[in-house]
PyMOL CGO cylinders between C-alpha atoms (Angstrom):
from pymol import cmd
from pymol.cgo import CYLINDER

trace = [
    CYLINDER, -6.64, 21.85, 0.84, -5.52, 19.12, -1.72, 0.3, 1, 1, 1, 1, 1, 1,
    CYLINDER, -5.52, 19.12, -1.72, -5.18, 16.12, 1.11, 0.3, 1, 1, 1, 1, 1, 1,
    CYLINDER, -5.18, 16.12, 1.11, -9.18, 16.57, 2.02, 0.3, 1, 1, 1, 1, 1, 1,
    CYLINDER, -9.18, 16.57, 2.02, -10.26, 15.95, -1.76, 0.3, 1, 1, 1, 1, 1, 1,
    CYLINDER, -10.26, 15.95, -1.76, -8.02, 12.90, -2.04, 0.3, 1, 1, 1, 1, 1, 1,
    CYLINDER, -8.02, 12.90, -2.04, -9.77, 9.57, -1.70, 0.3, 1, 1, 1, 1, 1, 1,
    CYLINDER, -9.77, 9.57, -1.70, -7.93, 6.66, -0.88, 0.3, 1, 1, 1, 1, 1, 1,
    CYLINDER, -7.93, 6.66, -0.88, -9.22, 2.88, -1.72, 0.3, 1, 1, 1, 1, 1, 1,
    CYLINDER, -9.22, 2.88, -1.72, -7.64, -0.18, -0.30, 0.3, 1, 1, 1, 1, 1, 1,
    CYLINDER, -7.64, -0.18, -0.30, -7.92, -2.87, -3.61, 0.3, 1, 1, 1, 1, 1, 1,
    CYLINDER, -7.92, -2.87, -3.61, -7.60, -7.06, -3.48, 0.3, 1, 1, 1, 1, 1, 1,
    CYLINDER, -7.60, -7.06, -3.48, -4.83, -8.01, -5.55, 0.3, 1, 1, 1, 1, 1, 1,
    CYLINDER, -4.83, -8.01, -5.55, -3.31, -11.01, -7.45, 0.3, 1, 1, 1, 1, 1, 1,
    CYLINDER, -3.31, -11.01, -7.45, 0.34, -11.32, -7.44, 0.3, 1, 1, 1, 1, 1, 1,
    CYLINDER, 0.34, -11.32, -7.44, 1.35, -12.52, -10.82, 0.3, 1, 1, 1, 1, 1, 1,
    CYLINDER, 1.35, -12.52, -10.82, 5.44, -12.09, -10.25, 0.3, 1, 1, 1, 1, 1, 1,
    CYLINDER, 5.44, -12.09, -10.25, 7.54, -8.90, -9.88, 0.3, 1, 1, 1, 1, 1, 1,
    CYLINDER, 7.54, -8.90, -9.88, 10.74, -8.19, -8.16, 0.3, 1, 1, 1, 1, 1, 1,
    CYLINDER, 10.74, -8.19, -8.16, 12.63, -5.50, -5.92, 0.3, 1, 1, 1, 1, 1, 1,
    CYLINDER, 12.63, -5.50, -5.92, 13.26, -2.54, -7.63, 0.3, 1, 1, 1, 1, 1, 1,
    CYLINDER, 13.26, -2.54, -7.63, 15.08, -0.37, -5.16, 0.3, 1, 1, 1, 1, 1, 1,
    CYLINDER, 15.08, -0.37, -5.16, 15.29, 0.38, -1.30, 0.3, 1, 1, 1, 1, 1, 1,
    CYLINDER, 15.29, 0.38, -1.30, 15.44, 4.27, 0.08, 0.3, 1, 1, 1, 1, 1, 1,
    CYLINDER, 15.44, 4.27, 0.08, 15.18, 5.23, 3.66, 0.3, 1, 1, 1, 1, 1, 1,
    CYLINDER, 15.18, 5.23, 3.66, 12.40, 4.04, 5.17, 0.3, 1, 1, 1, 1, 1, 1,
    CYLINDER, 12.40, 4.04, 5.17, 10.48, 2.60, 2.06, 0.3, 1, 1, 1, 1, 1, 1,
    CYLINDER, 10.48, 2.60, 2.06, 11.48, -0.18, -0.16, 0.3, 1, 1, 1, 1, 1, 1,
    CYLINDER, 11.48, -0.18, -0.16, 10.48, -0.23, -4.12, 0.3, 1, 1, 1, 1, 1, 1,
    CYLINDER, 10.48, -0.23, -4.12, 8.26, -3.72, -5.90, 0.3, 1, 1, 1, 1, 1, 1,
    CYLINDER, 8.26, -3.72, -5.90, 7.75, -3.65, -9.10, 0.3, 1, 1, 1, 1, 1, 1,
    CYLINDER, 7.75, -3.65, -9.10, 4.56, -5.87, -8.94, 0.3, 1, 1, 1, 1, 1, 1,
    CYLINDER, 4.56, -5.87, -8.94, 2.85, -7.77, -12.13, 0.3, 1, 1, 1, 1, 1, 1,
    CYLINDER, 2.85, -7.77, -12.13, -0.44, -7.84, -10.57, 0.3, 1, 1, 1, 1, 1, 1,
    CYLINDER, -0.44, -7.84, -10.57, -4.54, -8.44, -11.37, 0.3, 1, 1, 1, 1, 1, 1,
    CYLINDER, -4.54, -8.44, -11.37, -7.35, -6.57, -9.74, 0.3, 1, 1, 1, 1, 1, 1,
    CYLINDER, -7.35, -6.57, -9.74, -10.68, -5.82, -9.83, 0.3, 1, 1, 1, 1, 1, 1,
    CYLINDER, -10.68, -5.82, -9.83, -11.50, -1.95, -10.43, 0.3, 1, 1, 1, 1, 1, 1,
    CYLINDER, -11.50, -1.95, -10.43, -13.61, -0.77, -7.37, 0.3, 1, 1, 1, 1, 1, 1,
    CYLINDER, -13.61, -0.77, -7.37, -16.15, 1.06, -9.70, 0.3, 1, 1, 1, 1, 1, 1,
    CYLINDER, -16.15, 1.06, -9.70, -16.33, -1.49, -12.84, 0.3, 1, 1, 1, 1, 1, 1,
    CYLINDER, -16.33, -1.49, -12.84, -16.43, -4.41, -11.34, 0.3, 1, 1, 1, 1, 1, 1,
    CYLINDER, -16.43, -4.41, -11.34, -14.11, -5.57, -14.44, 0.3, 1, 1, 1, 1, 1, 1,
    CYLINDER, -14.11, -5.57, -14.44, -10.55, -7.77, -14.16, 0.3, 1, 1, 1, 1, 1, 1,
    CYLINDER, -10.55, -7.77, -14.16, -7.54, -5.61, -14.84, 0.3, 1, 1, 1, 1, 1, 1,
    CYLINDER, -7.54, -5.61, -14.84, -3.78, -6.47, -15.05, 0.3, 1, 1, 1, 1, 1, 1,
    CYLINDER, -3.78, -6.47, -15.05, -0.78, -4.09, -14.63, 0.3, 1, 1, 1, 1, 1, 1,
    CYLINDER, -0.78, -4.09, -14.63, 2.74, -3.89, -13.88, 0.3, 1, 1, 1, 1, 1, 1,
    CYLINDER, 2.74, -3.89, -13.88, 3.46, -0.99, -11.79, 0.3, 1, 1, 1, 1, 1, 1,
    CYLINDER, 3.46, -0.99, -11.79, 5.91, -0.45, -8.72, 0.3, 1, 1, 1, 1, 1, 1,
    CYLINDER, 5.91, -0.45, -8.72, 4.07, -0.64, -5.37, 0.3, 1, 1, 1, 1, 1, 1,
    CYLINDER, 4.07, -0.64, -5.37, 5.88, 1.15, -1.83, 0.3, 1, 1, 1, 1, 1, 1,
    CYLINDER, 5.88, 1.15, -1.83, 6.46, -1.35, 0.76, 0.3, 1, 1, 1, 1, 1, 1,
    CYLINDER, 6.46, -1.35, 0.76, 7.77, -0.05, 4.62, 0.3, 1, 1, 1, 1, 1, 1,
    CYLINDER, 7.77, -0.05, 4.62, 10.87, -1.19, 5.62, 0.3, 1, 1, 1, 1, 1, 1,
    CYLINDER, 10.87, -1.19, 5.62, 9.94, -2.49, 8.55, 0.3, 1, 1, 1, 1, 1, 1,
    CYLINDER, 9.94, -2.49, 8.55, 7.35, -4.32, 7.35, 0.3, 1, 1, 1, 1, 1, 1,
    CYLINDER, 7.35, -4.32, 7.35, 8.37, -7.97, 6.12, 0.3, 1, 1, 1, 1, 1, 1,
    CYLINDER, 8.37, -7.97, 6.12, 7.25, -8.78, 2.26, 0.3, 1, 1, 1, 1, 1, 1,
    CYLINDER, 7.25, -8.78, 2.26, 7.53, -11.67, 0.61, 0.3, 1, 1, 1, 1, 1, 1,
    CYLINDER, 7.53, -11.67, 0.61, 6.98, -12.03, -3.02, 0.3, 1, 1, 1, 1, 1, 1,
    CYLINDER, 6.98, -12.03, -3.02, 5.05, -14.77, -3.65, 0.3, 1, 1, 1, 1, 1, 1,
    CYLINDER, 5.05, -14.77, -3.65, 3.39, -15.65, -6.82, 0.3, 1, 1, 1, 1, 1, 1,
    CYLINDER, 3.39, -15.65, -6.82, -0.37, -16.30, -6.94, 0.3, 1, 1, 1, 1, 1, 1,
    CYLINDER, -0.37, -16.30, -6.94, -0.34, -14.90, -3.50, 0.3, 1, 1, 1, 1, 1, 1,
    CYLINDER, -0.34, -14.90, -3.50, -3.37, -12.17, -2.32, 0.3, 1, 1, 1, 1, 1, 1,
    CYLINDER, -3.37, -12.17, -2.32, -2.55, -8.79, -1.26, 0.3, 1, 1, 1, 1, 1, 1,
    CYLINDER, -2.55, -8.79, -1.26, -3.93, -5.89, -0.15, 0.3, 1, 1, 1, 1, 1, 1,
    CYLINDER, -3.93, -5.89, -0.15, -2.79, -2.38, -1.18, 0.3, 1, 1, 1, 1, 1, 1,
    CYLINDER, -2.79, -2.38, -1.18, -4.05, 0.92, -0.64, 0.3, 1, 1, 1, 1, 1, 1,
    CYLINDER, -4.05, 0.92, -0.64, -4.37, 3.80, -3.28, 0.3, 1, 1, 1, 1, 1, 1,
    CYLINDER, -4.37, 3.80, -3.28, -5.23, 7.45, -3.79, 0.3, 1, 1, 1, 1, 1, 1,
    CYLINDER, -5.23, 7.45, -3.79, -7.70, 5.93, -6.63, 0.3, 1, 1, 1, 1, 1, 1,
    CYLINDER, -7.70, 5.93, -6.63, -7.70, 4.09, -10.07, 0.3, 1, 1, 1, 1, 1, 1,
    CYLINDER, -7.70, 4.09, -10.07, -6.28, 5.98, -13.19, 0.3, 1, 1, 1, 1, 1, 1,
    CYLINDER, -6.28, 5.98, -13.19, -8.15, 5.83, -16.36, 0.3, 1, 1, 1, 1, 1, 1,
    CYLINDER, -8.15, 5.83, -16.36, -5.44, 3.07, -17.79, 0.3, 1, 1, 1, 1, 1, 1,
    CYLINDER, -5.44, 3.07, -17.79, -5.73, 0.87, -14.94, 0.3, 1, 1, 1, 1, 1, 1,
    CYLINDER, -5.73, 0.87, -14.94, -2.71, 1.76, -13.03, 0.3, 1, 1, 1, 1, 1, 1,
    CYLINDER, -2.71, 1.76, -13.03, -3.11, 2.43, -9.41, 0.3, 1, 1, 1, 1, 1, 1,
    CYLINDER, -3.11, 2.43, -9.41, -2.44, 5.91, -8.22, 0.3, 1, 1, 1, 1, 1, 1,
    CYLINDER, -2.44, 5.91, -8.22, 0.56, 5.84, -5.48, 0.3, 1, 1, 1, 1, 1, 1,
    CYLINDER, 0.56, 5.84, -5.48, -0.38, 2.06, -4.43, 0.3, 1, 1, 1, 1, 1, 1,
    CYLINDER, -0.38, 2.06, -4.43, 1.60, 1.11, -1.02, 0.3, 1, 1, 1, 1, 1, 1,
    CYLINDER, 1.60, 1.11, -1.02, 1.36, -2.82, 0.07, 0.3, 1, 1, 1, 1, 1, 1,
    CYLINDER, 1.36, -2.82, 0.07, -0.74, -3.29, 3.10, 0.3, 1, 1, 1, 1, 1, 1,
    CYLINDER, -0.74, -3.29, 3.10, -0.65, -6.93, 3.93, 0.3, 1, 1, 1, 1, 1, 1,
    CYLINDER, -0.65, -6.93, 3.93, -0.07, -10.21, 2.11, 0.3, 1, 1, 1, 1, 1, 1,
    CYLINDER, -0.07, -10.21, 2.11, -4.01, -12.22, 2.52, 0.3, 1, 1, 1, 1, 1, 1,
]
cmd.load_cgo(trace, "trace")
């Protein structure tokens, strides 16, 4: 069973800018320029990726604004793996 090895994190972010990329169904598309901190490092990384946002849920850009996402885990360049916006801090 795949879904029991998965781990999933939930990571502090930094909103640096971004925009909407697209909207399906029931999920809308960000494409994010954001700043972390990797949960095993410790160390400052930066990425542009796009993030999943539910439709339902209201999202603001804002720049300089905190986040919170969740992930299925940190690849080795940085980027997220799957990241979907939680909640704006």
């Amino acid at each position: 069973m795949l879904h029991a090895l998965v781990r999933s994190c939930t990571v502090q972010l930094h909103v640096r800018g971004g925009r909407a990329v697209a909207c399906y169904s029931r999920r809308g598309l960000d494409l994010l320029e954001m700043a972390y901190k990797h949960p095993r490092t410790g160390k400052r990384i930066g990425t542009k990726q796009a993030v999943r946002v539910a439709r339902q849920q209201p999202f603001e850009l804002k720049v300089a604004a905190r986040a919170s996402v969740v992930c299925w885990g940190v690849m080795p360049s940085g980027m997220l793996r799957h990241p979907l916006f939680l909640a704006r801090l």
